[in-house]
N, C-alpha and C positions, 0 to 999 in steps of 0.2 A: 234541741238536739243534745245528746247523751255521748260522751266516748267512753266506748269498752276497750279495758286492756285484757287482752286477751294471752295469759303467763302459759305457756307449753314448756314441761318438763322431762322430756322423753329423747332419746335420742334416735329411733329409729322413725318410719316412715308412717302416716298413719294407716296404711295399710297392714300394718304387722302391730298393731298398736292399741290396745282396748278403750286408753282414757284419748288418745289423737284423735280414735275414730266417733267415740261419741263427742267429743267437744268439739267435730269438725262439723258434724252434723246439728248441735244447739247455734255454735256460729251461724251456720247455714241459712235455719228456720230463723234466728235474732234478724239476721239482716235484712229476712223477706217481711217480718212484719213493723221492723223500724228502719227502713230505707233509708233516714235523714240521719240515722246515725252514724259514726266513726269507730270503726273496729280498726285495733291497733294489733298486732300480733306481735309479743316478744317470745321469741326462740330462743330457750336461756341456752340450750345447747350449743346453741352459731352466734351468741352472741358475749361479750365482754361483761362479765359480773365477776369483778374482784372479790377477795376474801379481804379480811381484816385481818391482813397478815402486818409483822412490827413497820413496814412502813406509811401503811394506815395510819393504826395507832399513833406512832411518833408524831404525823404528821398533822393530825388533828388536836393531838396534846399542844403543839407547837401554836395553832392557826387559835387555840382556845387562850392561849399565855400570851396573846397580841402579836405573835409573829406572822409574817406575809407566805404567800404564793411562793416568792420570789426566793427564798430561802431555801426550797426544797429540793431537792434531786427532779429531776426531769421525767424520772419515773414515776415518784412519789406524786408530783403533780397529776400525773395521768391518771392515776388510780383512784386520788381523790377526787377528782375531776367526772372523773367517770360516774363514781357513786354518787355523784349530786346530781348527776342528768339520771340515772336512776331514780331515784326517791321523787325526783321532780315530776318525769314521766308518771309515775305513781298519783300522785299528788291532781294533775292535771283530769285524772278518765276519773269519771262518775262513779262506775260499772266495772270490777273484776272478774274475771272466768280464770280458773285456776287448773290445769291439766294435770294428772300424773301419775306413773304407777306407785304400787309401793315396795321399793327395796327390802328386804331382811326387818318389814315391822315398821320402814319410815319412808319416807320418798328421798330422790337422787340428792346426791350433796348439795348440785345444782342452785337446787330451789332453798336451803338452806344458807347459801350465799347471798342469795336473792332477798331470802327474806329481813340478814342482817344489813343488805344496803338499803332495806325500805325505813327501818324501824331508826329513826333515826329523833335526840332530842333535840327540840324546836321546831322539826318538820309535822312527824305524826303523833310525837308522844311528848308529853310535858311533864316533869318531873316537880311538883309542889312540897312544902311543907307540909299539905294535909295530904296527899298520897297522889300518885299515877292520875295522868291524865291523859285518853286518845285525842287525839285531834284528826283525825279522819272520820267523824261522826256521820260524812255526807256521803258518803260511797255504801255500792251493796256489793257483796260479795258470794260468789258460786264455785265450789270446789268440786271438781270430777275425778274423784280415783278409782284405778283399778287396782284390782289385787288377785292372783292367788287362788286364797284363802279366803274365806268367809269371816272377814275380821268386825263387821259393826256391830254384830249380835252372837250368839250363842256363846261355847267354851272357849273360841279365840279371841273375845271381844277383848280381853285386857291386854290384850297385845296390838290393840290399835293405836298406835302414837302416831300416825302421821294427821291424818284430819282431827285427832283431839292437840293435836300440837297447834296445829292451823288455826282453829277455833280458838286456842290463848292469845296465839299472836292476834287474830283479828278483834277480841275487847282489849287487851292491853292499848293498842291502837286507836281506838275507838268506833271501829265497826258497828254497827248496830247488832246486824245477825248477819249468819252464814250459810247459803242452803248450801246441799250436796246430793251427789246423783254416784251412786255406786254401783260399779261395774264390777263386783267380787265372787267369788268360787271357779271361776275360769277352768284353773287349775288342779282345785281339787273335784271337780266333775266337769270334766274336759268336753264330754258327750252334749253336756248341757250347755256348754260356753257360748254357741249362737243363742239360743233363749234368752239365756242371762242378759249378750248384748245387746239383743233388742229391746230387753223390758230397761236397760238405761235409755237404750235411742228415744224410744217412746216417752220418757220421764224428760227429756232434754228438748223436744217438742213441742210437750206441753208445756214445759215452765217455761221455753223461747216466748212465748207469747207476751207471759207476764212481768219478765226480767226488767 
């Protein structure tokens, strides 16, 4: 038995939603043909993902120079607190699926919070003498974005940073590989937007099988 975490970065419904409705649909077809599996859903939108904002930091500077829990503001516990059931959750599913549109060239802050409470040294990432090391080497990972724009190929393609971002973070980490399923041009031929979404739905069907 496998657990997928299943990361949604969207704040609206997925009915109004390109990358909700094909990930809700790969979910779908995952679960019919791995029944014994555990699909987890984190809604970064409804859900508590701290930033590393100064009482993070301080408080990990503090927890690293031998100082306690006990020490810390009641807030500061919470935050840190939090990010470790974060990275843990992480840490525990097999199986990532990754939701999202893309903002102005990148995906929601959201998941950029998200993705600084995974990345964490000693958990996923090991810092050596002879260079970086992931330590999540045992998970697969799947990214579903929509866009817009037609950003993986042609004149727009340099202006894709959100899944080549994704794809650093996941070998910095140790990911092995990363598929992805693109939901793009929506917006710039609007006419064609139902085509587009089905030739994702249909791509997130067939890879449900073998995820």
């Amino acid at each position: 038995m496998s657990t997928v975490l299943y990361v949604t970065a969207h704040p609206l419904e997925k009915s109004t939603s390109y990358s909700l409705s094909v990930g809700h649909e790969f979910i779908q077809a995952y679960r019919e043909a791995n029944p014994e599996d555990e699909v987890i859903h984190l809604d970064l939108f409804q859900v508590d993902v701290p930033q590393l904002d100064a009482d993070v930091l301080n408080a990990w500077n503090l927890l690293r120079s031998g100082g306690s829990l006990d020490q810390l503001s009641a807030g500061s516990q919470a935050k840190v607190a939090r990010l470790s059931e974060l990275v843990d959750q992480f840490l525990e599913a097999d199986k990532i699926v990754i939701a999202n549109p893309v903002w102005n060239y990148l995906f929601p802050p959201v998941l950029k919070a998200y993705i600084d409470a995974i990345c964490v040294a000693g958990k996923t990432v090991k810092y050596t003498p002879e260079g970086i090391i992931g330590l999540a080497t045992d998970k697969k990972l799947l990214h579903i974005q929509a866009s817009g724009s037609v950003l993986s190929e042609g004149p727009a393609a340099g202006f894709e940073f959100s899944h080549r971002y994704l794809t650093a973070i996941s070998q910095f980490i140790g990911i092995p590989s990363i598929e992805v399923i693109y939901i793009e041009g929506t917006g710039a031929k609007p006419d064609q937007a139902p085509a587009i979404k089905e030739k994702a739905v249909q791509q997130a069907l067939e890879l449900a099988k073998s995820f």
